[in-house]
Every structure is written in C-alpha cells, then in structure tokens.
C-alpha positions as CSV (number, residue, x, y, z in Angstrom):
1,X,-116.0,-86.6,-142.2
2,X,-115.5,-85.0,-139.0
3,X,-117.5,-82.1,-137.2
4,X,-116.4,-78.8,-135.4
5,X,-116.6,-79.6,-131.6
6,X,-115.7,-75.8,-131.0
7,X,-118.7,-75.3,-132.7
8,X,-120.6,-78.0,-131.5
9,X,-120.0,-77.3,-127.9
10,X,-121.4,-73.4,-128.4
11,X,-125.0,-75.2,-129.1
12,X,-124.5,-76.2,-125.1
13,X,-125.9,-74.0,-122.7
14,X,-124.2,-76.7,-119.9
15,X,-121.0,-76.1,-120.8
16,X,-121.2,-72.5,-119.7
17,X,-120.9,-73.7,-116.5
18,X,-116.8,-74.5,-117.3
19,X,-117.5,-78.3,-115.7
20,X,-116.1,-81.0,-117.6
21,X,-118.9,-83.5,-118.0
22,X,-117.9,-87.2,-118.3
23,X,-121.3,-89.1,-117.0
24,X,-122.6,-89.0,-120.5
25,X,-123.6,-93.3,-119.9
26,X,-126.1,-91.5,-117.2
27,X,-127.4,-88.9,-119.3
28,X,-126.0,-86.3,-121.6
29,X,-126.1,-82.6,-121.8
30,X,-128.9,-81.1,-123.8
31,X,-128.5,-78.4,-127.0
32,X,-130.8,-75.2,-127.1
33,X,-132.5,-76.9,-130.2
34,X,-133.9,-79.7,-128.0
35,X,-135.0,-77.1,-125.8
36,X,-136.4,-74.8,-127.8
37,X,-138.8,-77.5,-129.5
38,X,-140.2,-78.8,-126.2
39,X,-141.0,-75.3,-125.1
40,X,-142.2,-74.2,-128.6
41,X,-144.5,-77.5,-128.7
42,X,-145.4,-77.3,-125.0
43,X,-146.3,-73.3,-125.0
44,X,-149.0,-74.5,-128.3
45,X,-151.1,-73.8,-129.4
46,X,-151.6,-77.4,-128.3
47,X,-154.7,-80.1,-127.0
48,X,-155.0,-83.8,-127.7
49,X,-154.7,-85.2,-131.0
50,X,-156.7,-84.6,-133.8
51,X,-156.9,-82.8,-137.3
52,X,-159.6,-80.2,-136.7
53,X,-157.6,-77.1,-135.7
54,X,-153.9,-75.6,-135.1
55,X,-153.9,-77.5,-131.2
56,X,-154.9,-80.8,-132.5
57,X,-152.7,-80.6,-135.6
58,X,-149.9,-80.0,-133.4
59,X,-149.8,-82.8,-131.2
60,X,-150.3,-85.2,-133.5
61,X,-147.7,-83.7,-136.0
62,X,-145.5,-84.6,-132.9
63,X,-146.2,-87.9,-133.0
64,X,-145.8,-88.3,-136.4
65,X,-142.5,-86.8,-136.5
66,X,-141.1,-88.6,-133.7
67,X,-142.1,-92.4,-135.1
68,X,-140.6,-90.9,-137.9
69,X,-137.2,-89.6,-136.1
70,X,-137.1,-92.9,-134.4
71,X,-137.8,-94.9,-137.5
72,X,-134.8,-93.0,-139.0
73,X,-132.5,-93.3,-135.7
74,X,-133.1,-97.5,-135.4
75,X,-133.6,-98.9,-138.9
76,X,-137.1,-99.8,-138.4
77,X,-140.8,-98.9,-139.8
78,X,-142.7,-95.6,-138.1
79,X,-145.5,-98.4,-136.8
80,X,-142.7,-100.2,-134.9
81,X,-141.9,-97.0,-132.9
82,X,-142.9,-97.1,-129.5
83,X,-142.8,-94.4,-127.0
84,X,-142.4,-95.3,-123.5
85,X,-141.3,-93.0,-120.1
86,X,-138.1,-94.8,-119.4
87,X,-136.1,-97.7,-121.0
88,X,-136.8,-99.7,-117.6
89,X,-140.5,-99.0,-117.8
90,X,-141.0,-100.2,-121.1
91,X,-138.7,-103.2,-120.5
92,X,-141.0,-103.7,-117.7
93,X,-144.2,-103.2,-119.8
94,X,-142.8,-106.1,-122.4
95,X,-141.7,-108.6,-120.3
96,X,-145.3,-108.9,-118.5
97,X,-147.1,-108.8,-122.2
98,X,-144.4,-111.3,-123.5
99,X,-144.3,-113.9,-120.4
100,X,-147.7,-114.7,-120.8
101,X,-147.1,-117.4,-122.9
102,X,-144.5,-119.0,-121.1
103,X,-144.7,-122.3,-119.2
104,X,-143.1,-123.9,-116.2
105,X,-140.3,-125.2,-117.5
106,X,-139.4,-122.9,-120.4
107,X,-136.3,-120.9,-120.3
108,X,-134.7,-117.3,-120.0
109,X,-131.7,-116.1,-120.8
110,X,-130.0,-113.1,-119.2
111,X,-126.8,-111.6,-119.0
112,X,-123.9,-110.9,-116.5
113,X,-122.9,-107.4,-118.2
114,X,-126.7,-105.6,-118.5
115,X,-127.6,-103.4,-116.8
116,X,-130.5,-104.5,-114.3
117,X,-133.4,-103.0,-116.6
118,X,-132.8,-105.5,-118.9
119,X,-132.0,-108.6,-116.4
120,X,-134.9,-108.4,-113.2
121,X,-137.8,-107.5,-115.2
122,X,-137.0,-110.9,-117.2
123,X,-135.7,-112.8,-114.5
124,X,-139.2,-111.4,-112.1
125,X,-141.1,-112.6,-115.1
126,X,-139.7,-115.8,-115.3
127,X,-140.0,-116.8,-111.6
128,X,-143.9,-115.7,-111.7
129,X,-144.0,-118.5,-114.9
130,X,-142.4,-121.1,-113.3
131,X,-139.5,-120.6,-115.7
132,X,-136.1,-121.0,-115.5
133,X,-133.7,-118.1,-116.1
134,X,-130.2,-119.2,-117.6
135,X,-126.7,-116.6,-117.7
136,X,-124.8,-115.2,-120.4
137,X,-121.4,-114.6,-118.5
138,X,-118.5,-112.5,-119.4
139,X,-114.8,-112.9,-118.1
140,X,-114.1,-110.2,-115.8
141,X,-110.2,-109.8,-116.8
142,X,-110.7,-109.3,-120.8
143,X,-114.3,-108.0,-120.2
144,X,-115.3,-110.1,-123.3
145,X,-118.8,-112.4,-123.3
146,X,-117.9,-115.7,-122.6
147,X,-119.2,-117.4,-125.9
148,X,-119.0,-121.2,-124.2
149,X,-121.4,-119.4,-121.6
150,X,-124.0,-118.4,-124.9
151,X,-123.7,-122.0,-126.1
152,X,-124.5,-123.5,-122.8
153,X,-127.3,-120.7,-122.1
154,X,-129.6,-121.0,-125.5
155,X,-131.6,-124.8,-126.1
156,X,-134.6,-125.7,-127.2
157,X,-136.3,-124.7,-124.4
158,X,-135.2,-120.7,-124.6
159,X,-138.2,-118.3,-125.2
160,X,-136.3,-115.4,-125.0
161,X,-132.8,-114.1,-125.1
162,X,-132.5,-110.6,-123.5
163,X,-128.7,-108.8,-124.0
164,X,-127.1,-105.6,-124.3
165,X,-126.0,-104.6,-127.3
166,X,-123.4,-101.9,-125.2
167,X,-122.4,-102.6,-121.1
168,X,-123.4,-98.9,-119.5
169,X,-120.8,-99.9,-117.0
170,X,-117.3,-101.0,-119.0
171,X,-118.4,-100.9,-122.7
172,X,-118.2,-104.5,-124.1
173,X,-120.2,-104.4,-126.9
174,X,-120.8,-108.5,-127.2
175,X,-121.6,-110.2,-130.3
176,X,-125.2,-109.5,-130.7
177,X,-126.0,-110.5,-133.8
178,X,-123.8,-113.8,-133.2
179,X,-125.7,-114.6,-130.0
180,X,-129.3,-113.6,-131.7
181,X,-128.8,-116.2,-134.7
182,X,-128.3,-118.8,-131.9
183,X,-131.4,-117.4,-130.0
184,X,-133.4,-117.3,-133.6
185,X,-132.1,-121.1,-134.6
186,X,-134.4,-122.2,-131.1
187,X,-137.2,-120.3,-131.8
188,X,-136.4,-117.6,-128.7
189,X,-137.2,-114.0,-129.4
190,X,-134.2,-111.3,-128.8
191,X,-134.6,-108.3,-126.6
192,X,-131.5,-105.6,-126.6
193,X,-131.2,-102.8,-124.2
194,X,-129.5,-100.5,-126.9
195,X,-129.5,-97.4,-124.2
196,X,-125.7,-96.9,-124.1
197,X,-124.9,-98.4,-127.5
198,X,-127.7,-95.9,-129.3
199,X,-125.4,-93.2,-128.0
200,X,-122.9,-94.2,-130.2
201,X,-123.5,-95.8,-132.9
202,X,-125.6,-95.6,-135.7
203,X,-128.6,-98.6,-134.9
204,X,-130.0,-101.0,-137.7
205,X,-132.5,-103.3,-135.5
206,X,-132.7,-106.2,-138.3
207,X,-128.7,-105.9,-139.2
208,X,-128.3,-106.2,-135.4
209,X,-130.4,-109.3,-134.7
210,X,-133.1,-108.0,-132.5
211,X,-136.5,-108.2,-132.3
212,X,-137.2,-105.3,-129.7
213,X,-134.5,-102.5,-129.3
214,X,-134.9,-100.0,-126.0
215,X,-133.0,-97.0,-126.1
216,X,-132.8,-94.0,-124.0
217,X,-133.6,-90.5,-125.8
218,X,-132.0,-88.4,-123.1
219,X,-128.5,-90.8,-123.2
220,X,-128.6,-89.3,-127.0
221,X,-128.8,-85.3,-126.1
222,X,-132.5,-85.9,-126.0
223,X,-135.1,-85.6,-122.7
224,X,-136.1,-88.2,-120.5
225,X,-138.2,-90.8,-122.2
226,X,-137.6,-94.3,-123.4
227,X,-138.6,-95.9,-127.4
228,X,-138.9,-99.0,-128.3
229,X,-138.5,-100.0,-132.1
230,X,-139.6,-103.7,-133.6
231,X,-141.1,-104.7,-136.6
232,X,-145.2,-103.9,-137.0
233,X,-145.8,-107.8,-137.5
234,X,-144.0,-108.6,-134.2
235,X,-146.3,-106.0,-132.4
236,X,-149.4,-106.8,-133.9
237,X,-149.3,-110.3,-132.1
238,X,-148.4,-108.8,-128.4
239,X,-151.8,-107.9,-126.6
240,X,-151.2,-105.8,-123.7
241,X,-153.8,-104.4,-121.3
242,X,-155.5,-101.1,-122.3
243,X,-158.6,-99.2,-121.7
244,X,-161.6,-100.3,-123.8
245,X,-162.1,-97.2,-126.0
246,X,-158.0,-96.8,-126.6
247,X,-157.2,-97.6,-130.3
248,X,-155.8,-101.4,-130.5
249,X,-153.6,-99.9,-133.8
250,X,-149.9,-100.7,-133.5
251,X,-147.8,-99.1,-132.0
252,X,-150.7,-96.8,-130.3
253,X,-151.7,-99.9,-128.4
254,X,-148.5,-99.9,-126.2
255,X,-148.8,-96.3,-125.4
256,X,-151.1,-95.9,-122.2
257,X,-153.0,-92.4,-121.7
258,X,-152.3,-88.9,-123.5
259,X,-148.5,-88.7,-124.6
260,X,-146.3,-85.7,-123.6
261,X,-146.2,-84.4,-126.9
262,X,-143.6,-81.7,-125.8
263,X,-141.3,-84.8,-124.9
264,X,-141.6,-86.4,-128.2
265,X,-140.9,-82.9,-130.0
266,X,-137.7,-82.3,-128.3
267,X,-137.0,-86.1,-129.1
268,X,-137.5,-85.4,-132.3
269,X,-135.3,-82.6,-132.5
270,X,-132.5,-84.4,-130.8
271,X,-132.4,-86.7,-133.8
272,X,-132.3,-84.0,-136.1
273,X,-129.7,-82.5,-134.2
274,X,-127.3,-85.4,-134.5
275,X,-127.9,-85.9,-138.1
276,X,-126.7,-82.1,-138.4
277,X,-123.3,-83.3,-136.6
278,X,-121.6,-83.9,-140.6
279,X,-124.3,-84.5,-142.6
280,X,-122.2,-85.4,-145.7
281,X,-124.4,-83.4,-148.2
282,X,-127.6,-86.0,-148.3
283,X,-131.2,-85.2,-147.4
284,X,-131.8,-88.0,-146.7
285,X,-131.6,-88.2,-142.8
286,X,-131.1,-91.9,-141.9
287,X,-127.9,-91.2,-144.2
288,X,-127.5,-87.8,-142.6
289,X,-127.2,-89.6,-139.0
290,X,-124.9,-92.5,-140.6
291,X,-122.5,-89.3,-141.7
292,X,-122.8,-87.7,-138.4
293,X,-122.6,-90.9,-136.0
294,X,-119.2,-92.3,-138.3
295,X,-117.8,-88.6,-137.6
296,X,-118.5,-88.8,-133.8
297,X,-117.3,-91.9,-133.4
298,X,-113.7,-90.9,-135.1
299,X,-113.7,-88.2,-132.6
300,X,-114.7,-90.0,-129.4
301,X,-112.0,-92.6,-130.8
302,X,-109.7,-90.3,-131.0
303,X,-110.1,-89.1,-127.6
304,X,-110.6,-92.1,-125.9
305,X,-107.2,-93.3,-127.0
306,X,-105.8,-89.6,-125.4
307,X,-107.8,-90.8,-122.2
308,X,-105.9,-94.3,-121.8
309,X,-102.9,-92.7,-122.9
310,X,-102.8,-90.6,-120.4
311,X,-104.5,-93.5,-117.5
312,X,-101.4,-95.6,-118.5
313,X,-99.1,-93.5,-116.9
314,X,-101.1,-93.2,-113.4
315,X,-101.7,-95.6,-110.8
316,X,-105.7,-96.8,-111.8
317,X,-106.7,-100.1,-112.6
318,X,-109.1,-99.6,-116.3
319,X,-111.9,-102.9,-116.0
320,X,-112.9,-102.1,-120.1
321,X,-110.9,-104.1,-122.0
322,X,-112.8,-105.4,-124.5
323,X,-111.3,-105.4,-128.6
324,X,-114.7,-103.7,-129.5
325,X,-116.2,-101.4,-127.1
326,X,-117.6,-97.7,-126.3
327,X,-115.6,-94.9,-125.3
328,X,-116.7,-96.0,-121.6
329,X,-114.3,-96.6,-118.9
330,X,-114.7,-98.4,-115.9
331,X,-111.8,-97.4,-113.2
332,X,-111.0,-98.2,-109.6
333,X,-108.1,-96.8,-107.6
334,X,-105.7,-99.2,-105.6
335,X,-105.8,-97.9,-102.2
336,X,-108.2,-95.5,-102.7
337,X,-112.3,-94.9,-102.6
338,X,-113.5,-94.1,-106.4
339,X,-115.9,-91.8,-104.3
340,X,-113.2,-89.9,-102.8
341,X,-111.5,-89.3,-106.5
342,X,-115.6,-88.6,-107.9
343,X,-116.2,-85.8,-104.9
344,X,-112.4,-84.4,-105.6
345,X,-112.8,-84.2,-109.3
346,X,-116.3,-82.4,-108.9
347,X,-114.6,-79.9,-106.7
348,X,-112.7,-79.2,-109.9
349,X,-115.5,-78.7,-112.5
350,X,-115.0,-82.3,-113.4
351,X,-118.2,-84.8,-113.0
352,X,-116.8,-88.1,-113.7
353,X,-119.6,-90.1,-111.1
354,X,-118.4,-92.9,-108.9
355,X,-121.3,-95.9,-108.8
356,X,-122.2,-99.4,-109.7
357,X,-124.4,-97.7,-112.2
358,X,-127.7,-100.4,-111.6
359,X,-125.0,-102.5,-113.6
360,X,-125.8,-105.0,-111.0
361,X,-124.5,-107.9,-112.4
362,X,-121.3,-107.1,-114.1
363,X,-120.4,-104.8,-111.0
364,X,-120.5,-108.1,-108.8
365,X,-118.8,-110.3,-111.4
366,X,-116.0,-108.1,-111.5
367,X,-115.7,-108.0,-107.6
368,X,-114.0,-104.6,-107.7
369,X,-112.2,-104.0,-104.1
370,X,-114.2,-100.9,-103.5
371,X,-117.9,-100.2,-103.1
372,X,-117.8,-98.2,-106.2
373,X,-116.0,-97.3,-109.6
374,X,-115.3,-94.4,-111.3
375,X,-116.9,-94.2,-114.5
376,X,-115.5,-92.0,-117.2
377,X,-117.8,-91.7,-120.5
378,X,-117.4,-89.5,-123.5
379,X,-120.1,-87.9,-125.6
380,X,-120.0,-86.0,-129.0
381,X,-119.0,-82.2,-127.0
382,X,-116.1,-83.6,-125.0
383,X,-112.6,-82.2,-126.6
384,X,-109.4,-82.4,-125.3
385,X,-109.3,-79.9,-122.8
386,X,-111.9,-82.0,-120.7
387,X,-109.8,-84.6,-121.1
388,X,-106.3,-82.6,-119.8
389,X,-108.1,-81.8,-116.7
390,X,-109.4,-84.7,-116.0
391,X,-106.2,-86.4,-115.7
392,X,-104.7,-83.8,-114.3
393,X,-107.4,-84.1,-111.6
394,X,-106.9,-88.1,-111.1
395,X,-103.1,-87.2,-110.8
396,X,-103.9,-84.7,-108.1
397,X,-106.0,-86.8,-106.0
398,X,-103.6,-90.0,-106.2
399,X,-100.1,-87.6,-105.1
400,X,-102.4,-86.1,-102.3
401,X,-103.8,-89.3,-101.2
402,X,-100.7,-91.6,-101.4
C-alpha cells in the first residue's frame, strides 16, 4: 500500500514556499484540513460545553471526537485520553501526581537517550522524595540501549521506569516492551514519551508495555498540544489537584480550566488526515491509520536509505546507527560547525536545524566535537527532490569550507 506524495504534498500550503523542510522531530508542516477545522470550530458558533444549543453542542462534540481520534491513534479507551498543552507539561503534571507516594529510598529510572521532558521532571521529583534516580544508558558508537545498563537500573525498589519509545535526537527506538516487562516484574509503573515515535508508527499502548504514553499532536501534522493515553483504571487511582466544583470523572479530572476546543478539532482532523494517507478500503479508522502509517513508513524507508546513500559518499559523521530506528539522523561535520552547514542550507530553501534538541542527555553521552548537530528528519511530504537538494547542499558547504 503506498500513497501519492505528489498528491499528498498539494494538501501543504508550506510547501509553497519551495523550502525543503527536514526538522519534522521539531514539528511538522500542517495540511489545509487541520486548518480549516480549527478555524471552522474556533469561528462557532461555539461556548463552553454543554447540550442545550448549537455553541454548547459544538464544543463538546470536540471533545468527544478528539478522545475518540486519540483513542484510535494509541490503542487505548476514549476515558484514557488526556489532553494536555505540551508533552513536557503533562509529563510535568504526572510526575508531581505520581511521586506522591514515593519514599526516601525508593527508586527512579531514567534514560540517557530521552529527551529532557521525560528525564528532569522525574529526576526533580525524585530528589523532592528523597528518591534515588538510576540510568538506562545507551552506547554512543552503535546508538543501541545498553541492556546490562536496564538490568542493573530496575530492583525491587523501582517505582517507576520512564523511557522513550523513539530518541528525537538519533532515532534508537530501544526495546520498550522488553525493558517494561522488567519494570512490571518489580512492581514499577512505565512512562513512555512516544512524541517522536507517534510520528511514525502506528501506537498500541498495551502491545507496547506502557502505562502512560505522551505524544505530541503537532509532531503528527497536528497543532500544538500534548495527549496523554492510559488505561481508565490506571487514572481513576491518580488524584491530582483541581478546583472544587471541576468534575473528578476520568480523564476530565486531569484537564485544568476550559479546553481550547479549536485545538482539539484540528487535532482531531490531523488523525483523520493520516488515516486518509492509504486507507486500504476499511472504515474502520484505527485500521485506516494502520494502512496509512505501514504506507508511510515504506516511503520514509525508502528515502531514508536514498539519504544515507547519498551521506556515504560525503565527509559527515551519521551518530544513528541503531538496527531499528526512525528515519532521523543525527550528523556532525569533521572540521566544521553543524551551525554553519544549518545557516548555509537555509540560505538554500533547506531547513535541516542544527541543535542538541533538549536531548540533553544523549547529546552529552555522545560527546559530539561541536556545540551542535545537524539533525535531518523525514515526514510523510518529503520526496526525493528534497532529498537531492539537500545533499547537494551538504556537498556545497563541505567543498566551500574545506
């Protein structure tokens, strides 16, 4: 099953512009669809929620639909659907709710390849409990977790295991599930940032391991907000801090003031966008998106192996390296500042960002010789011409900087 990109691209009104856009990791392009639904939702009629009239209707046929879209997107029930600003924030938000319980003495484990919204809130959390925070490392040369590190990291003491289930910075996708049945077999719960793995692949929270899944609407063509998915059960026994008259219903409980319903409708439609990618016939849409997500991960694929190809033959050093991965590379130039290449590149309509990404910790593990990397990241819309200029435009800059 594949999809038009040709087609696909048209639905773009970024790509007018002619750049070549490779800092999907920090955010992707949006289609006119997502657009049109926050602008439709937000121009109304619209109020707070209720089911008297048209404005009420509408804002909590928003909600609906996005638990729904999200419930799809992750593998998990409507009621464990929570909607949150930012990834960080409701990382934040979960880690302060989730610490109460812990004790001096009990443990939290972290790892060396998250990014840092899924590493300080923890460790913060732990230091205010008196508990001690234990790594999950990687090796910097194959970019692979270190599994002697995930044996030595999880006891009986662990509360809670917090990992990516995809490195924004060089792609290792580490053995989630693997390191969550460890986590599980010592009673610890399992927090995954899925923000740059929910960008390209289909998500099935359970399958995966995870008790709480983050991910990042506007990393997935969507606008900039954050959802969290779990099961209801797991929710129901978290007590956050709310105002006495909010509704203590799961998820609702989570979710702090009036929601931007306009947010959550282009959400929505994001969702509904990628399961139009190659739906494969069904209407059913979590099958729909598993069509659509298999098709865009043969394309990415595809190109990615075009990218290194073509990286091969210049003078780069590639830090992603791991057997399974996302279509995310990590480079540095011998000799040369990755910011120099970034700022060269976007003089030629190619945004390829140079950064340590708040990938805090796997940017100082791999102790890069260069305050920066270049990070190159493919979404569904990039085709091969992006591609031909972009390493025509990393050829450029290394003949006129040698």
């Amino acid at each position: 099953m594949t999809f038009d990109v040709a087609a696909l691209r048209r639905q773009f009104p970024a790509l007018d512009t002619g750049i070549a856009y490779f800092d999907g990791p920090g955010g992707t392009q949006t289609p006119r669809a997502v657009g049109a639904a926050i602008a439709g939702t937000l121009t109304g009629p619209l109020s707070n929620r209720g089911r008297t009239g048209p404005s009420q209707r509408n804002a909590d046929d928003a909600v609906t639909a996005f638990r729904a879209a999200y419930a799809d997107l992750l593998g998990v029930p409507a009621a464990g659907v929570v909607y949150g600003r930012s990834a960080t924030q409701l990382t934040y938000d979960f880690s302060r709710i989730i610490a109460r319980t812990w004790q001096p003495g009990d443990e939290v484990v972290v790892t060396r390849l998250d990014h840092d919204c899924n590493v300080r809130p923890w460790v913060q959390a732990a230091e205010r409990a008196g508990a001690v925070v234990r790594w999950i490392d990687f090796d910097p040369v194959t970019s692979e977790t270190d599994p002697d590190s995930v044996a030595a990291a999880i006891t009986e003491r662990t509360r809670l295991v917090a990992v990516t289930g995809a490195s924004n910075l060089i792609g290792t996708r580490p053995p989630v599930r693997a390191i969550a049945d460890t986590a599980h077999a010592a009673g610890a719960l399992v927090y995954v940032d899925g923000v740059h793995l929910a960008a390209h692949a289909l998500i099935d929270v359970a399958e995966l391991g995870a008790d709480l899944f983050v991910c990042s609407p506007y990393k997935l063509l969507g606008p900039h907000c954050g959802v969290l998915g779990a099961a209801p059960a797991l929710l129901e026994t978290l007590r956050p801090d709310k105002l006495r008259p909010a509704t203590d219903d799961v998820p609702e409980r989570f979710e702090l003031g009036t929601l931007p319903y306009e947010i959550m409708a282009g959400a929505t439609a994001a969702v509904d966008f990628i399961a139009g990618l190659a739906p494969g016939g069904t209407t059913d849409r979590r099958e729909r998106l598993r069509h659509s997500w298999h098709a865009v991960e043969v394309h990415e694929t595809r190109l990615l192996r075009l990218l290194e190809a073509g990286l091969a033959e210049l003078d780069v050093v590639v830090h992603s390296r791991a057997a399974e991965r996302t279509p995310t590379l990590l480079l540095t130039l011998p000799g040369r500042r990755t910011w120099d290449a970034f700022e060269f590149l976007a003089a030629r309509d190619v945004l390829a960002p140079a950064g340590s990404f708040y990938a805090y910790e796997p940017f100082r593990r791999l102790a890069v010789p260069d305050e920066h990397g270049l990070r190159l990241g493919l979404a569904p819309y990039t085709d091969e011409e992006d591609i031909a200029r972009l390493l025509d435009g990393l050829r450029a800059f290394i003949v006129l900087s040698a």
